[in-house]
N, C-alpha and C positions, 0 to 999 in steps of 0.2 A: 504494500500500500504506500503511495506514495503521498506526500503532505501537500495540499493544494498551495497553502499562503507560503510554502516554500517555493513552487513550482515558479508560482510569480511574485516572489522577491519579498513579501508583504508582510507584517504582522496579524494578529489574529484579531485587533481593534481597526483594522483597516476600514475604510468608508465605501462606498460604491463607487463614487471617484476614485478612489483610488486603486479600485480593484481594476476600474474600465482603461484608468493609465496605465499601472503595472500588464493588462491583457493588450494594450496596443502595442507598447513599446517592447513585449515580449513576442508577441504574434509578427511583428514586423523582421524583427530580429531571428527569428527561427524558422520562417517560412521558408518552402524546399526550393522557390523559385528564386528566394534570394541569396540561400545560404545554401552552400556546396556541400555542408559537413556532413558526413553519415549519418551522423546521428539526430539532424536538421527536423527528417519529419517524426519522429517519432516524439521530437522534443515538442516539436510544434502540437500534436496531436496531445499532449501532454498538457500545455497551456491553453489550448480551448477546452479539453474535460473543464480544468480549473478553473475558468472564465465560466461553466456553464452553470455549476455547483455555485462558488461565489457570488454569481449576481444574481441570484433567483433566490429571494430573500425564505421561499419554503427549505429549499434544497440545502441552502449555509444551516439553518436553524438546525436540521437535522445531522448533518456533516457536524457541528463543531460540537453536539449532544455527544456524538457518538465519540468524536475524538474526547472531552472528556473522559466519555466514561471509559474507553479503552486505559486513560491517563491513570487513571486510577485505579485498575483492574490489573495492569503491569506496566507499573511507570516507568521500571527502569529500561524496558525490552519499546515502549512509547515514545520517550524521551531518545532513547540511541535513534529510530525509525525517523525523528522530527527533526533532531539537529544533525545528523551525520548529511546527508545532502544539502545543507543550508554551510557549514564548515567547507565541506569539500570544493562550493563553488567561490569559497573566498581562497581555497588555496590553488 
């Protein structure tokens, strides 16, 4: 499973503005027409799931329900899953 407000850069008090800029400047960035990388579409397909869950105010309520309660069910095994891709894209 992979952490949507990771996917697009964002904290978890992120706004809908900000969700629609972090999904532009991401979507723009990883599109397969503009970006050659291998891994281009997959990332992209990655940031529209994210963009579809985050702006659709049922879909977040449920998604961040859940990531609590996973948070609390195995934090430490939660916590590695949420910060380890958000670390690696600063290294």
């Amino acid at each position: 499973m992979t952490d949507h407000y990771t996917t697009l850069g964002l904290s978890s008090a992120a706004t809908l503005a900000d969700v629609k800029k972090a999904f532009r400047q991401k979507a723009s960035f990883w599109h397969p027409d503009k970006n050659a990388a291998p891994a281009a579409p997959a990332r992209f397909r990655a940031v529209q799931q994210a963009y579809e869950v985050l702006s659709d105010a049922d879909r977040r309520q449920a998604y961040d329900d859940n990531r609590r309660r996973n948070l609390l069910d195995s934090p430490l095994e939660t916590a590695r899953e949420i910060w380890t891709p958000y670390f690696n894209q600063l290294l």
